[in-house]
ZADO-1210 file (C-alpha; in nm, 4 decimals, padded with zeros to 6 digits):
<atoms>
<atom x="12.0891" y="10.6465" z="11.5983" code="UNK" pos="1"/>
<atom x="12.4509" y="10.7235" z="11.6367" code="UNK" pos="2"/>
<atom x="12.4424" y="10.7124" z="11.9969" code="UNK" pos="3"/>
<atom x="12.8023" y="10.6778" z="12.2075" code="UNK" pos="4"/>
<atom x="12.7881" y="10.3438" z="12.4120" code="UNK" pos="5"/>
<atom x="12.9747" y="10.3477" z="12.7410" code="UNK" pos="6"/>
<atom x="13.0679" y="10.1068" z="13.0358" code="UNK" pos="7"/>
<atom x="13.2146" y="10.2800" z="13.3337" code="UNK" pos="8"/>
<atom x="13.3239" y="10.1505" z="13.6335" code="UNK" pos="9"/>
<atom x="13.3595" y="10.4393" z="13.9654" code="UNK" pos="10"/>
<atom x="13.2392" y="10.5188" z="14.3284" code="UNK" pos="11"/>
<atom x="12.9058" y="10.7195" z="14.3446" code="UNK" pos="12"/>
<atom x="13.0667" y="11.0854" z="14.4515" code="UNK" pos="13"/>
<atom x="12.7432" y="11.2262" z="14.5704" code="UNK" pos="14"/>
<atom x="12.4206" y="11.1314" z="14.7223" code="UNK" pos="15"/>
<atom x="12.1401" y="11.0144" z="14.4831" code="UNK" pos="16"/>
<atom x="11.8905" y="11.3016" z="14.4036" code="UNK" pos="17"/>
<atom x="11.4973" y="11.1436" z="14.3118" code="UNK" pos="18"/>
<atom x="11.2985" y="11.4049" z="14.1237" code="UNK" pos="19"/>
<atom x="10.9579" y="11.2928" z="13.9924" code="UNK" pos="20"/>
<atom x="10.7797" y="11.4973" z="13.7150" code="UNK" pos="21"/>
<atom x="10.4275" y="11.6591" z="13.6664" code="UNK" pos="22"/>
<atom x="10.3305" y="11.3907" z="13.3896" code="UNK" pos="23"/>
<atom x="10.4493" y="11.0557" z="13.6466" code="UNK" pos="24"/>
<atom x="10.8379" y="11.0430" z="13.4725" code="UNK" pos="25"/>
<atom x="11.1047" y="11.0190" z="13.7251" code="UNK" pos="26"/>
<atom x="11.4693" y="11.0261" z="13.7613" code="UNK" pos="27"/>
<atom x="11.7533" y="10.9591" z="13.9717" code="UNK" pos="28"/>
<atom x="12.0982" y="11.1705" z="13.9181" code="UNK" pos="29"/>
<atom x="12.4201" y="11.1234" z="14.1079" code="UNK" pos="30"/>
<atom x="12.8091" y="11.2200" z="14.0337" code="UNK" pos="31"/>
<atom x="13.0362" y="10.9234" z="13.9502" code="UNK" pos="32"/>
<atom x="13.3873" y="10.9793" z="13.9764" code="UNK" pos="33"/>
<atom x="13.6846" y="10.7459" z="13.8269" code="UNK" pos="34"/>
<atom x="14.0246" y="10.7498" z="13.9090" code="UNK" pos="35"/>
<atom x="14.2337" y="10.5695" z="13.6904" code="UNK" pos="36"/>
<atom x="14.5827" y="10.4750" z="13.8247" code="UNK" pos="37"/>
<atom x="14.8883" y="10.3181" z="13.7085" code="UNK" pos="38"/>
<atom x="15.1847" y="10.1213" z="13.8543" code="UNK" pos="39"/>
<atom x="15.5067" y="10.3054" z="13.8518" code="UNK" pos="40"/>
<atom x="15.8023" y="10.0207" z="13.8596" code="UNK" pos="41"/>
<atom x="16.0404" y="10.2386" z="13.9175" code="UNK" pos="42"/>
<atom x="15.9061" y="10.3739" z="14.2850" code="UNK" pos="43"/>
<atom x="15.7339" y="10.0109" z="14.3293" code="UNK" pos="44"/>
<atom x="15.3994" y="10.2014" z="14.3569" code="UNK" pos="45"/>
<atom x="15.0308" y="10.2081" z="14.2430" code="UNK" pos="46"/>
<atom x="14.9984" y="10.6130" z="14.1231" code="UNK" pos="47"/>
<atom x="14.6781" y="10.7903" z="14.0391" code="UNK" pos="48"/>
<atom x="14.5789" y="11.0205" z="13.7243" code="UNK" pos="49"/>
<atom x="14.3431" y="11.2593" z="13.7506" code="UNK" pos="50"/>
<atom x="13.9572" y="11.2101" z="13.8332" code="UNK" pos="51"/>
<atom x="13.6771" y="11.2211" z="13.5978" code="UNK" pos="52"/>
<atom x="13.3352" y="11.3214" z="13.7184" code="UNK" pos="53"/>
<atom x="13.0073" y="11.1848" z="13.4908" code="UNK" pos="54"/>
<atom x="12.7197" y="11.2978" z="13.5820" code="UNK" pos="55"/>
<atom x="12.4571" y="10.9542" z="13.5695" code="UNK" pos="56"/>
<atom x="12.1133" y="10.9859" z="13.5229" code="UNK" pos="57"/>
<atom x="11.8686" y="10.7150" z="13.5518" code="UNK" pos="58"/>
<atom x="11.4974" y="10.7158" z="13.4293" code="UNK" pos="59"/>
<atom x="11.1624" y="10.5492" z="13.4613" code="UNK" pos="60"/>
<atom x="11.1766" y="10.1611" z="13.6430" code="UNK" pos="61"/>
<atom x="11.5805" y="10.2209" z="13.6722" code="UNK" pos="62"/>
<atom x="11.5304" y="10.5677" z="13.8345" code="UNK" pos="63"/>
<atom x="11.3552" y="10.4097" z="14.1346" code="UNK" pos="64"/>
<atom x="11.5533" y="10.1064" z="14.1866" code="UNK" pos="65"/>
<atom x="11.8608" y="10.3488" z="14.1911" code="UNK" pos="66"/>
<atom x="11.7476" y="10.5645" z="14.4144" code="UNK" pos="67"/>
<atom x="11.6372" y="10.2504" z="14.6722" code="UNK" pos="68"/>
<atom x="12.0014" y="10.0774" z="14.5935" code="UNK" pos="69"/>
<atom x="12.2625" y="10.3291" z="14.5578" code="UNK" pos="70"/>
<atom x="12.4595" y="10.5469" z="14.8153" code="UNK" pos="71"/>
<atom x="12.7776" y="10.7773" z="14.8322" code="UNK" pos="72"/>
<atom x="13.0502" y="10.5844" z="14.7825" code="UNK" pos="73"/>
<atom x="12.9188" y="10.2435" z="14.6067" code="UNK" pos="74"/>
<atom x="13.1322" y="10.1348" z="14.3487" code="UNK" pos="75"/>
<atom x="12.9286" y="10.0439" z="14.0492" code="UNK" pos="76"/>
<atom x="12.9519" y="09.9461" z="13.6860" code="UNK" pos="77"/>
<atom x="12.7292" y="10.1531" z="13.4745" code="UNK" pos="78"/>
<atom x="12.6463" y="10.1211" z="13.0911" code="UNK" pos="79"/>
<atom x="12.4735" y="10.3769" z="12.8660" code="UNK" pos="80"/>
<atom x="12.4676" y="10.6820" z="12.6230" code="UNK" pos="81"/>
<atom x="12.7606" y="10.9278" z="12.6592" code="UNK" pos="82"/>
<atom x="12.6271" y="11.2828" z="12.5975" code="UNK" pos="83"/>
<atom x="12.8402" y="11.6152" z="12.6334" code="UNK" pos="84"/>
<atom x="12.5849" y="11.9101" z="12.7995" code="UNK" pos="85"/>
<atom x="12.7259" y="12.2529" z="12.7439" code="UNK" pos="86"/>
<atom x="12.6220" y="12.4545" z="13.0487" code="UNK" pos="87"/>
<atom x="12.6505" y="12.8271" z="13.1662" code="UNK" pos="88"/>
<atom x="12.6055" y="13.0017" z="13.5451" code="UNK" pos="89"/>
<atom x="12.6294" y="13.3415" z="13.5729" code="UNK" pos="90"/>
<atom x="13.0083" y="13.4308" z="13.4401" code="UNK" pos="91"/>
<atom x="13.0991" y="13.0921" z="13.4197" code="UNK" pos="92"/>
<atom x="13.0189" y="12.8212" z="13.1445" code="UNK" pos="93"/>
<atom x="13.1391" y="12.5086" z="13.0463" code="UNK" pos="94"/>
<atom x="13.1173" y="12.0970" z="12.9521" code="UNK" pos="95"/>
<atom x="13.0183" y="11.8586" z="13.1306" code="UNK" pos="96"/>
<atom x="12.9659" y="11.4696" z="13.0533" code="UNK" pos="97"/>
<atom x="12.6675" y="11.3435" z="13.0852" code="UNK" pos="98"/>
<atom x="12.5390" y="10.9207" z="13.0730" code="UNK" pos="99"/>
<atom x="12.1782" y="10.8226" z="13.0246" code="UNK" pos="100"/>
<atom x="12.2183" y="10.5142" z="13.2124" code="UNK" pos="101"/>
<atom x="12.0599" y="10.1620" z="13.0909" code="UNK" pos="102"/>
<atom x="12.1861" y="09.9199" z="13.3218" code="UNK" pos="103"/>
<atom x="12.3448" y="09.9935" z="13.7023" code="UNK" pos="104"/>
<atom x="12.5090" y="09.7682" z="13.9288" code="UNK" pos="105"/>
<atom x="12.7388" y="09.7193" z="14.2196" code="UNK" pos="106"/>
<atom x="13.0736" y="09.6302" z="14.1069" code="UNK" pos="107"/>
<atom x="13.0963" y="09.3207" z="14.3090" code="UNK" pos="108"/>
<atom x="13.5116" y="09.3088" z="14.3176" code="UNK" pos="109"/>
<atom x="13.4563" y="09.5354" z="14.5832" code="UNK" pos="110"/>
<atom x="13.2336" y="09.3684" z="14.8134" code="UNK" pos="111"/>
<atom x="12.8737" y="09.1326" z="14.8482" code="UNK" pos="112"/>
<atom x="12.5690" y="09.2629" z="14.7095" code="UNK" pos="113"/>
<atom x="12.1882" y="09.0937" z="14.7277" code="UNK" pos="114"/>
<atom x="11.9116" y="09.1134" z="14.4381" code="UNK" pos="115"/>
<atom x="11.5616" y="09.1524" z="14.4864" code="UNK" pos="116"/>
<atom x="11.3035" y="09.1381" z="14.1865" code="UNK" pos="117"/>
<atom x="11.0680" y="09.4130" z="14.2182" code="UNK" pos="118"/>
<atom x="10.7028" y="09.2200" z="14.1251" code="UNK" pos="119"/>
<atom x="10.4912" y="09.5113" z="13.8640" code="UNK" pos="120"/>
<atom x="10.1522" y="09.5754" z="13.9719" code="UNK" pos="121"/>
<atom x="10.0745" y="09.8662" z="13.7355" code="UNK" pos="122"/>
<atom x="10.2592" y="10.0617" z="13.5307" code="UNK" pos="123"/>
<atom x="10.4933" y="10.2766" z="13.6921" code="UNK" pos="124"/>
<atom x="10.4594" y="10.1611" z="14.0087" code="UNK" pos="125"/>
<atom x="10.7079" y="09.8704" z="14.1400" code="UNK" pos="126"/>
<atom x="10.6354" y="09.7041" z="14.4609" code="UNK" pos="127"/>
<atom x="10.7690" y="09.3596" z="14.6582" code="UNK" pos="128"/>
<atom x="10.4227" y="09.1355" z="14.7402" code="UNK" pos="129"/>
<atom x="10.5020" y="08.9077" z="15.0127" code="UNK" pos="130"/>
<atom x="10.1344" y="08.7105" z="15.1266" code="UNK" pos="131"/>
<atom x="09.9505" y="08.8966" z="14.8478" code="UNK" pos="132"/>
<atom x="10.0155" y="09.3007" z="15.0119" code="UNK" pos="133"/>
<atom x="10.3113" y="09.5059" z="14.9314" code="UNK" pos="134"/>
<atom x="10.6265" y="09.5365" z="15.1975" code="UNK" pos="135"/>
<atom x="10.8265" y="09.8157" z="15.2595" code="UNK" pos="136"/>
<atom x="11.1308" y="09.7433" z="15.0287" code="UNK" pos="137"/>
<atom x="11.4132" y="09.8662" z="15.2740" code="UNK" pos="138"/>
<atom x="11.2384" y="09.5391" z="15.4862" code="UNK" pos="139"/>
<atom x="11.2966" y="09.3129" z="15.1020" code="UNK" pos="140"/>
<atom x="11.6233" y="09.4327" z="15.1021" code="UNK" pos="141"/>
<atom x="11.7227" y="09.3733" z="15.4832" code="UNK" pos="142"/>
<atom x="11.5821" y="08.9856" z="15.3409" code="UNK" pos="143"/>
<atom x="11.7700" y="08.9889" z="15.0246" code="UNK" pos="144"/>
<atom x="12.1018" y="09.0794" z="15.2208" code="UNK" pos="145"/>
<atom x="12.0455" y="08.8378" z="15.4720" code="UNK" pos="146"/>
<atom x="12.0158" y="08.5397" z="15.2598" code="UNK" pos="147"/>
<atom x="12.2804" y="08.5939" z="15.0506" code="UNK" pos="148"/>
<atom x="12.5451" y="08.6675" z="15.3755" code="UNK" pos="149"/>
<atom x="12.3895" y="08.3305" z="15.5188" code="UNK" pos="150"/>
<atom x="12.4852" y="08.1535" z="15.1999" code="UNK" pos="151"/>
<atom x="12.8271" y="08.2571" z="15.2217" code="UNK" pos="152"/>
<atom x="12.8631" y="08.1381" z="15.5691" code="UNK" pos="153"/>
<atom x="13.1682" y="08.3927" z="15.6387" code="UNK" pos="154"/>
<atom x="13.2004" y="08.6666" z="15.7811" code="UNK" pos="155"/>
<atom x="13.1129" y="08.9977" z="15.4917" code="UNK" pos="156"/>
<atom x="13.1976" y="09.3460" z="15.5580" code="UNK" pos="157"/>
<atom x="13.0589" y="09.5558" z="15.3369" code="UNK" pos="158"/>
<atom x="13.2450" y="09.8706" z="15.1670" code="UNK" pos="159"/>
<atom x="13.2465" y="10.0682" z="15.4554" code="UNK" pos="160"/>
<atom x="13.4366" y="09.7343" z="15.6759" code="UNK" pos="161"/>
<atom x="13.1680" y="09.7039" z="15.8894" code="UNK" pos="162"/>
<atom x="12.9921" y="09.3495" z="15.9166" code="UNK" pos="163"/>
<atom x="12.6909" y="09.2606" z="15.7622" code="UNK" pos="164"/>
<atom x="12.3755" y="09.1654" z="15.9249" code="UNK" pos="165"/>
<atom x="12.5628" y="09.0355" z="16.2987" code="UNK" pos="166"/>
<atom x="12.2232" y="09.0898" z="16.4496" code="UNK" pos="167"/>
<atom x="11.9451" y="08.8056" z="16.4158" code="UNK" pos="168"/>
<atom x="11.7499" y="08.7317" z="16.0962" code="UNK" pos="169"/>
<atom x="11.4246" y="08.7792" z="16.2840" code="UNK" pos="170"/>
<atom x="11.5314" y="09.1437" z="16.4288" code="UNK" pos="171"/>
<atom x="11.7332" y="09.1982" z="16.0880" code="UNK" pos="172"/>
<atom x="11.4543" y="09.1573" z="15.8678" code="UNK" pos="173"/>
<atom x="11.1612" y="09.2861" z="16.0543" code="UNK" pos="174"/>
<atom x="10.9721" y="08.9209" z="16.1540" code="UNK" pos="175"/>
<atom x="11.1316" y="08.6945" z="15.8788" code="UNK" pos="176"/>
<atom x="11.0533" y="08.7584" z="15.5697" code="UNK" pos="177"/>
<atom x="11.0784" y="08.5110" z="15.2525" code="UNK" pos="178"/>
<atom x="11.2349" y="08.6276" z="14.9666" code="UNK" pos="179"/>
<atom x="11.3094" y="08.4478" z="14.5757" code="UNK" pos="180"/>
<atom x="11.6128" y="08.5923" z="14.3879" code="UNK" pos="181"/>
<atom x="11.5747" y="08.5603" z="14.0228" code="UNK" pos="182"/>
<atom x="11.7911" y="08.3235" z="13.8889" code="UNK" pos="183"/>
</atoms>
């Protein structure tokens, strides 16, 4: 196939939508934008082109783990397959681009992020197992986070400049849970 490969690097511009399908297929869309800029020497400033809105759509395995790790205004690298969509709406038509994502991730320049490894126990559904039943993964990822601030052993704010996780791992994490990062 003569596919376009991509790598772009943005801020999600709009909230994560999950839709899952009659046959079991799922996916997560969102908006990335990217602004590129440029430093002007003359005015000894940083100066901003225009925007470009993609709109990213992740499938199957990704599609969940998206739509569990991604909010408005996380900057993340993305790679996939650049398609153009013609589309039309009422009197109005036009282009828009479109990425089948493959991979997704937080674009760590910007801040600390924390990786769980989802553990598969049939197909299509992913699930954390902590003692042998499955935990809620919004309790994993309170874990994950935890850990990997604690590690640090500084102070991390996360994009928004709040702190992360000032509260106490037991309260933080819902009664302590153990979690192994893939390595």
């Amino acid at each position: 196939m003569n596919d376009i490969q991509v790598v772009l690097r943005g801020n999600i511009a709009s909230d994560p939508r999950f839709v899952r399908f009659d046959d079991g297929n799922c996916v997560t869309s969102f908006r990335l934008a990217s602004t590129s800029s440029w430093f002007d020497r003359e005015h000894n400033t940083w100066v901003d082109r225009r925007t470009t809105f993609v709109s990213v759509n992740c499938r199957r395995a990704l599609a969940t783990s998206a739509l569990q790790s991604l909010h408005k205004g996380h900057p993340v690298v993305i790679t996939g397959r650049l398609w153009e969509r013609s589309w039309a709406k009422e009197e109005r038509s036009g282009r828009t681009l479109e990425v089948e994502a493959e991979t997704v991730g937080h674009d760590l320049t910007f801040g600390v992020s924390a990786f769980t490894r989802f553990t598969r126990r049939h197909a299509g559904q992913e699930t954390v197992i902590r003692d042998g039943q499955p935990i809620e993964p919004s309790d994993a990822n309170a874990a994950a986070v935890y850990e990997a601030v604690r590690e640090i052993e500084a102070p991390v704010a996360d994009v928004s400049g709040f702190h992360v996780l000032e509260d106490d791992p037991e309260d933080a994490v819902g009664g302590g849970i153990s979690v192994s990062r893939a390595r």
